[in-house]
C-alpha positions as a printed NumPy array, in Angstrom:
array([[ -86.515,   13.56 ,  110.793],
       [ -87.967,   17.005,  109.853],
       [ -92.252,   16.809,  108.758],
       [ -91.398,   17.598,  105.385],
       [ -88.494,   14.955,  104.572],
       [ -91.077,   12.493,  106.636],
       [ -93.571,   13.165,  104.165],
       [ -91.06 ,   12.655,  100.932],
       [ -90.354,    9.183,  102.471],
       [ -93.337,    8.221,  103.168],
       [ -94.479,    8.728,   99.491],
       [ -91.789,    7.044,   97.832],
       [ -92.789,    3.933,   99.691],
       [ -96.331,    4.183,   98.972],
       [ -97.165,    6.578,   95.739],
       [ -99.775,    4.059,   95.156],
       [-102.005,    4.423,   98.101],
       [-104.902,    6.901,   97.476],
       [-105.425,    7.773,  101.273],
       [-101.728,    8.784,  101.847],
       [-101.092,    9.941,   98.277],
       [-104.216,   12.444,   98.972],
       [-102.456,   14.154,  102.562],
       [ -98.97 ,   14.074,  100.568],
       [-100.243,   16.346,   97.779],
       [-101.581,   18.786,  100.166],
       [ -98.162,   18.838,  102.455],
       [ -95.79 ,   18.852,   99.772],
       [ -97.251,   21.173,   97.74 ],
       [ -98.442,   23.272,  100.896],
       [ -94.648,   22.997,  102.159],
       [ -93.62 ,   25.344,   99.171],
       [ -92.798,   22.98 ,   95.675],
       [ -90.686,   24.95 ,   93.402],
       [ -90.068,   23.827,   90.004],
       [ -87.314,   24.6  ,   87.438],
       [ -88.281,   27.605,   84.919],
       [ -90.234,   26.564,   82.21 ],
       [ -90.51 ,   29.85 ,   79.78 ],
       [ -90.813,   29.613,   76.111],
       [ -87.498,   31.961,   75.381],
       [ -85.232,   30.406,   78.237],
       [ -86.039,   32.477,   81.039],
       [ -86.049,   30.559,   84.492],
       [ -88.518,   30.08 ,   87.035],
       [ -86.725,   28.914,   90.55 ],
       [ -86.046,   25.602,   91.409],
       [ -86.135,   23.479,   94.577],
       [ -83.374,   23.724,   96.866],
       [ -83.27 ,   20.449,   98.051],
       [ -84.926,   16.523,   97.404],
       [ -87.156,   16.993,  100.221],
       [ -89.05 ,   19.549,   98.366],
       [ -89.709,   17.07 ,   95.708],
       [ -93.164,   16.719,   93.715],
       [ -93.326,   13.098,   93.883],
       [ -92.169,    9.583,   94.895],
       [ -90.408,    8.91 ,   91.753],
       [ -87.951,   11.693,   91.61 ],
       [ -84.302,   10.07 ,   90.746],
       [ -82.078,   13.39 ,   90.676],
       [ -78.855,   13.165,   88.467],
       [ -75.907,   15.26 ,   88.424],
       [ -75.274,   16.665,   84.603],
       [ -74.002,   19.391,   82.396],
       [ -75.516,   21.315,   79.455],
       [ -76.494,   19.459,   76.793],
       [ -76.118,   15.73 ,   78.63 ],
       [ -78.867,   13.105,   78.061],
       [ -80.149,   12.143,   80.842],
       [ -83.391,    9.666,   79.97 ],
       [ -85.588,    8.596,   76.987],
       [ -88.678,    8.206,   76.703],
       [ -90.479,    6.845,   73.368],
       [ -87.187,    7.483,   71.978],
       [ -87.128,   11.41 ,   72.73 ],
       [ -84.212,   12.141,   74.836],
       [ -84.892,   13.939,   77.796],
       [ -81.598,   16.525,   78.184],
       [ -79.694,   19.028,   80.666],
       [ -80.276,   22.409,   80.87 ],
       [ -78.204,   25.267,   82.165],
       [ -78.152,   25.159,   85.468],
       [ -80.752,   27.022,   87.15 ],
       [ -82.814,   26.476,   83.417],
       [ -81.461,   29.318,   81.612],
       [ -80.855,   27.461,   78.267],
       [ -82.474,   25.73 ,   75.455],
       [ -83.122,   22.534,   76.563],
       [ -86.96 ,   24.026,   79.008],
       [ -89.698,   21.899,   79.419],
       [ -91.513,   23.403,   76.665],
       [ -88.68 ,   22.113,   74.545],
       [ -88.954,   18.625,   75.184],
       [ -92.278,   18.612,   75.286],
       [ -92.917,   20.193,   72.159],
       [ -90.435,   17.396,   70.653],
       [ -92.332,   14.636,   71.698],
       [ -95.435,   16.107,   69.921],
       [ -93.66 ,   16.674,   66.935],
       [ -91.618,   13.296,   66.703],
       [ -94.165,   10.446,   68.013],
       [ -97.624,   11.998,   68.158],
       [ -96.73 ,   14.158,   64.777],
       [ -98.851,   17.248,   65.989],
       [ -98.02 ,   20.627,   65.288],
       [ -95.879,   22.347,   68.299],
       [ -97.434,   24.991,   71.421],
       [ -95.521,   27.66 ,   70.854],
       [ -96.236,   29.325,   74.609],
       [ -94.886,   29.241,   78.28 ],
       [ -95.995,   26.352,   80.327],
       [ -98.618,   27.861,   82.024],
       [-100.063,   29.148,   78.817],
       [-100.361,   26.175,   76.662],
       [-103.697,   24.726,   77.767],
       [-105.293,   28.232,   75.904],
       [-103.08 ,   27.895,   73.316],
       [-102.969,   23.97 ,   72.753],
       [-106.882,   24.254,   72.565],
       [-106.404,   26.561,   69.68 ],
       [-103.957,   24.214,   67.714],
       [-106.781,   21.616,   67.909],
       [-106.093,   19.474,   70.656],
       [-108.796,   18.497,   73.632],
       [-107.982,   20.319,   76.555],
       [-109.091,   18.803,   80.032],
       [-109.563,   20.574,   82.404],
       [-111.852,   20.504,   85.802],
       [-114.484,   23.451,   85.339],
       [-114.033,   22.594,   81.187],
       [-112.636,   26.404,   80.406],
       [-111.215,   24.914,   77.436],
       [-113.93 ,   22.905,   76.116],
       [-113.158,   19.496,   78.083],
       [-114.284,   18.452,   81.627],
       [-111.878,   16.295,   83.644],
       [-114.401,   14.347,   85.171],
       [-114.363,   10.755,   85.008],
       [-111.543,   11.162,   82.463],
       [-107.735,   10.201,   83.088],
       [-104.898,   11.396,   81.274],
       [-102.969,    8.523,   78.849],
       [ -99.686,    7.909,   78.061],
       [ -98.366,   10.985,   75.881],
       [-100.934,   13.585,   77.05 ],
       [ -99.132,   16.562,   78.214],
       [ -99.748,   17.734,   81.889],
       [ -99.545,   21.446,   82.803],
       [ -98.933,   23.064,   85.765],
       [ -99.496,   26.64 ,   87.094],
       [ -97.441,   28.895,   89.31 ],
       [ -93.599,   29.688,   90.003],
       [ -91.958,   32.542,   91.106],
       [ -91.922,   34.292,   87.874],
       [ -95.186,   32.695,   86.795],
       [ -93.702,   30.476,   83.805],
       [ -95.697,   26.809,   85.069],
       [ -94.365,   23.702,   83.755],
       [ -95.202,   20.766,   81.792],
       [ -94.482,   16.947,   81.209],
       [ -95.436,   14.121,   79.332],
       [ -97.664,   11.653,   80.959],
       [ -95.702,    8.183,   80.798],
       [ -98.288,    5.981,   82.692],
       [-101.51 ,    6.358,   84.575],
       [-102.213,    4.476,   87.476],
       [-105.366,    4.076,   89.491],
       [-103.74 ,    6.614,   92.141],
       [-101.239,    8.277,   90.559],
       [ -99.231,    9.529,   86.903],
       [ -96.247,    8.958,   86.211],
       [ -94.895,   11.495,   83.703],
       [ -91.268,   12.328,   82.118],
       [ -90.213,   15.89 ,   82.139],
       [ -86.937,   18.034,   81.388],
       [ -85.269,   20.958,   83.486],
       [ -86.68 ,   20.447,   86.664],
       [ -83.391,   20.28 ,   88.742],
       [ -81.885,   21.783,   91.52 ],
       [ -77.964,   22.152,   93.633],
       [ -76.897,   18.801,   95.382],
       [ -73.727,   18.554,   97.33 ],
       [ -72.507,   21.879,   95.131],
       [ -73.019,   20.001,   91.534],
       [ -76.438,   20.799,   89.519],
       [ -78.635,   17.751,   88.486],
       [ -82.268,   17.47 ,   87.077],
       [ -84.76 ,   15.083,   87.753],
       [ -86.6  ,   13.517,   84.247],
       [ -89.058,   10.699,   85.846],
       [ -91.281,   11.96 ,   88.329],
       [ -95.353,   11.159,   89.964],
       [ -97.811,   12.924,   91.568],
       [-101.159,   11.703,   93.321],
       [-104.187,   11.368,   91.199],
       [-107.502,   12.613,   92.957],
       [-109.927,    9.954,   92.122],
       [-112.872,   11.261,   93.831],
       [-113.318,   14.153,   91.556],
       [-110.777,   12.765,   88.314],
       [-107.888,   15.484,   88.549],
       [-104.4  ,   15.599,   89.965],
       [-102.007,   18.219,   92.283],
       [-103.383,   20.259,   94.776],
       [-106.363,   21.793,   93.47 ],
       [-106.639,   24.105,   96.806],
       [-103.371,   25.211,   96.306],
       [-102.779,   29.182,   96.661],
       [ -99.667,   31.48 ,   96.011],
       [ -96.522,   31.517,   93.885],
       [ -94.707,   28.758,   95.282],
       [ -97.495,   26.163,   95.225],
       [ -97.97 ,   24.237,   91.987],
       [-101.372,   22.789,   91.395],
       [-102.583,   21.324,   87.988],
       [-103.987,   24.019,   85.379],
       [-105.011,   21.473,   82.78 ],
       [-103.9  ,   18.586,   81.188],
       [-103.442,   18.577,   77.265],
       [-104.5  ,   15.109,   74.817],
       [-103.931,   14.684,   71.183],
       [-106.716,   13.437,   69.095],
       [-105.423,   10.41 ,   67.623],
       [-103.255,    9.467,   70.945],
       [-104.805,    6.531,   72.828],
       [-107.799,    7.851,   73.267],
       [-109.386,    9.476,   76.624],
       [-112.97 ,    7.777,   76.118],
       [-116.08 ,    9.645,   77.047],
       [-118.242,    9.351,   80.196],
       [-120.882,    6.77 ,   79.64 ],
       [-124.514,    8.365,   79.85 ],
       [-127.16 ,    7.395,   82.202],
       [-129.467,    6.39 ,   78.945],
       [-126.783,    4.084,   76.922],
       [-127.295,    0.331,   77.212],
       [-123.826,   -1.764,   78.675],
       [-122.857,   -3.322,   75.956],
       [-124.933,   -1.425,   73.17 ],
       [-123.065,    0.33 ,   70.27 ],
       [-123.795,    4.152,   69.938],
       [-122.539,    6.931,   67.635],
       [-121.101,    9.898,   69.49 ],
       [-124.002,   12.244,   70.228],
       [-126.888,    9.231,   70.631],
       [-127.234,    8.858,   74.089],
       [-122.886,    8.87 ,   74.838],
       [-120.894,   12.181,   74.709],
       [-118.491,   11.59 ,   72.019],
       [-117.382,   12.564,   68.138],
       [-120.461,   12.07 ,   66.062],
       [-118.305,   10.215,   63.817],
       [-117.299,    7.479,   65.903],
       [-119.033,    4.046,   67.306],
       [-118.738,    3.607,   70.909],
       [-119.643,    0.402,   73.017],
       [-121.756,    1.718,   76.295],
       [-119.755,    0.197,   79.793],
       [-120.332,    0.283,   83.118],
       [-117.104,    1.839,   83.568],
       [-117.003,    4.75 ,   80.466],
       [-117.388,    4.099,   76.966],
       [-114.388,    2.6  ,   74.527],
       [-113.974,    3.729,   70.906],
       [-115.102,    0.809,   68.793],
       [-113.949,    2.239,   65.937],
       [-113.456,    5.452,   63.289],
       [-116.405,    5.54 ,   61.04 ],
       [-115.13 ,    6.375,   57.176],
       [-118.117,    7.504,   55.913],
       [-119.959,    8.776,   58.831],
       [-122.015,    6.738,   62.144],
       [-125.703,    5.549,   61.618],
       [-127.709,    5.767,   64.187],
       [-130.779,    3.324,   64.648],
       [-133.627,    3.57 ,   66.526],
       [-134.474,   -0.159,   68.708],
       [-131.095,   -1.574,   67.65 ],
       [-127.29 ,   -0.704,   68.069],
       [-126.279,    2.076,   65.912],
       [-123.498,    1.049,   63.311],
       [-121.024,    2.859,   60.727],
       [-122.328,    4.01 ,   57.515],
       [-121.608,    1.489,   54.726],
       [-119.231,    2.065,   51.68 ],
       [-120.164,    4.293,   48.575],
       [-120.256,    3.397,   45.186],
       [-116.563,    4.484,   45.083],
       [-115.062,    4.118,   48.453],
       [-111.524,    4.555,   49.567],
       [-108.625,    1.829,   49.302],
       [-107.432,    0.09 ,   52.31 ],
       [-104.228,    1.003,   53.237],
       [-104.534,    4.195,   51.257],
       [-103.564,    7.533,   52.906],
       [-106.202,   10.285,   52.614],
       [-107.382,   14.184,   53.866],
       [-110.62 ,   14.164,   55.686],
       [-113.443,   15.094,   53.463],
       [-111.325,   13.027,   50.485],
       [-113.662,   10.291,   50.07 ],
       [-113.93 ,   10.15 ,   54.045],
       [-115.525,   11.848,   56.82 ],
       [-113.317,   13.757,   58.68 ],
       [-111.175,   16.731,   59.504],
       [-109.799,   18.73 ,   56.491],
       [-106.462,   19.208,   58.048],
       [-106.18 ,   15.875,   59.192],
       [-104.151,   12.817,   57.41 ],
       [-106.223,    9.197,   57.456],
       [-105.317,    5.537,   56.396],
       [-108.475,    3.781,   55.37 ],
       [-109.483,    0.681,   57.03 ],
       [-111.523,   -2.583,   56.363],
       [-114.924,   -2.766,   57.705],
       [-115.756,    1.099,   56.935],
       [-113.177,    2.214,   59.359],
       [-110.591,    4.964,   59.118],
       [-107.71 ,    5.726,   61.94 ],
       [-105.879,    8.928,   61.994],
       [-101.998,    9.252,   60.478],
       [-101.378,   12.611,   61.429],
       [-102.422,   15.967,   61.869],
       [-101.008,   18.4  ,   59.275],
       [-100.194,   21.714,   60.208],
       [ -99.694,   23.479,   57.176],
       [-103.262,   21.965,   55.704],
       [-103.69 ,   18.576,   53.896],
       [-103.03 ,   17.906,   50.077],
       [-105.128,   15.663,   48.427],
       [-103.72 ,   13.654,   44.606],
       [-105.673,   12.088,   42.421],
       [-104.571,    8.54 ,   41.916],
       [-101.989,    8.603,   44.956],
       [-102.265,    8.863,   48.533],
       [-103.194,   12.265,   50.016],
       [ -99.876,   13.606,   52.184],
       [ -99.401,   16.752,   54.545],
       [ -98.736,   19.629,   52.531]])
């Protein structure tokens, strides 16, 4: 058995294990990954020429044609594309569908590799390892239905997936035209993993160098997905509550509970956090004319919160996020506020 194909067994028996999930990264992605073009306009990267130069212990390759559903994933299906990616159906595609139909965020209309610029710019938190784009990966973790980007290719294009689980070693993401020639019939592979690098809270090969190794540029989270809590600071009390900004890194807007582990969102402050000096902070209480629960409102609409943004009001002075609108928010008087 050649190194390589030793390596690709040995991970899909143990994608869990940090030690060997670590050395895997390195030889795989060392050993030349290639994945499927990934362009905005249908232009195509390479692909790999063979299973053994798979990303990940997850990889389940399937023969199809154009156009052929191959997997779902939060109801989004995951289809063919041309073979050798020429066509419509690029990772950007799907991924820009599953944005649009279960997070309800506006598209990123770029090339794999550019979306974590771009993505930042469409208001979404970008995460990234040296924070270019205004986020710092450390002691962060991507969540189900953050996007993950990837650099590199022949002709430069990246790629991108969606992240269907995180482990405690690896992610698990779903992805569309990565695929390569098997036995003379094209197939894709829509379920793949790849090693997460605990010690420093990012994933692929970070050392990574030249076209045909793919390391992770960034990795892309929605504000209103599950959310990727802050780091806990040094000063915060386990258990205390604290606004964003008092003593927790966070939306100044929020109330967090201080753990061991990171903080956790307690909740969406309507009308703005409190924060109290001796005591756990708390959300601001109701005014005289506060919104309805259950009502459907712009941020700034009786509400803290983003002008663009869609909320549904909540008991207890709390507010969760229905949708960011990308054409701007309308508010009505006497009816709930909609996406213009």
């Amino acid at each position: 058995m050649g190194h390589r194909r030793a390596i690709w067994h040995a991970l899909r028996s143990s994608v869990d294990s940090m030690n060997l999930s670590m050395r895997l990264v390195m030889g795989v992605l060392g050993a030349g990954v290639l994945l499927a073009g990934c362009a905005a306009d249908g232009s195509s990267d390479e692909a790999p020429s063979s299973e053994e130069e798979a990303l990940s212990g997850l990889n389940h390759w399937t023969a199809c044609s154009y156009g052929q559903t191959i997997d779902t994933f939060s109801g989004v299906s995951v289809k063919c594309d041309e073979v050798n990616g020429h066509g419509v159906y690029q990772c950007v595609e799907y991924a820009n569908r599953y944005v649009s139909e279960v997070l309800h965020k506006p598209e990123i209309h770029a090339n794999a590799t550019d979306m974590c610029g771009v993505a930042a710019h469409e208001g979404y938190e970008v995460f990234n390892e040296t924070g270019t784009w205004g986020h710092h990966a450390a002691a962060h973790q991507p969540v189900k239905g953050d996007l993950l980007v990837w650099s590199g290719g022949s002709q430069g294009f990246g790629h991108v997936a969606v992240v269907s689980h995180a482990g405690s070693s690896s992610i698990e993401y779903v992805q569309q035209n990565w695929g390569w020639y098997q036995s003379g019939h094209w197939g894709q592979v829509s379920h793949s993993a790849t090693p997460w690098y605990a010690s420093h809270s990012f994933f692929g090969g970070t050392g990574a160098s030249g076209s045909q190794n793919h390391y992770a540029k960034c990795w892309i989270h929605a504000p209103g997905n599950t959310p990727s809590p802050p780091p806990p600071s040094s000063d915060c009390v386990a258990g205390g509550l604290y606004c964003g900004g008092d003593k927790v890194a966070g939306d100044s807007n929020t109330l967090y509970r201080c753990e061991t582990s990171g903080t956790q969102v307690v909740k969406h402050c309507a009308y703005g956090c409190a924060v109290h000096s001796g005591t756990d902070d708390s959300c601001k209480p109701a005014p005289s004319n506060p919104c309805a629960v259950g009502g459907l409102y712009c941020g700034g609409d009786k509400i803290v919160g983003d002008s663009h943004t869609l909320y549904r009001c909540e008991a207890n002075n709390a507010v969760q996020v229905v949708k960011h609108c990308a054409n701007g928010c309308a508010v009505h008087a006497g009816t709930d506020d909609s996406c213009k």
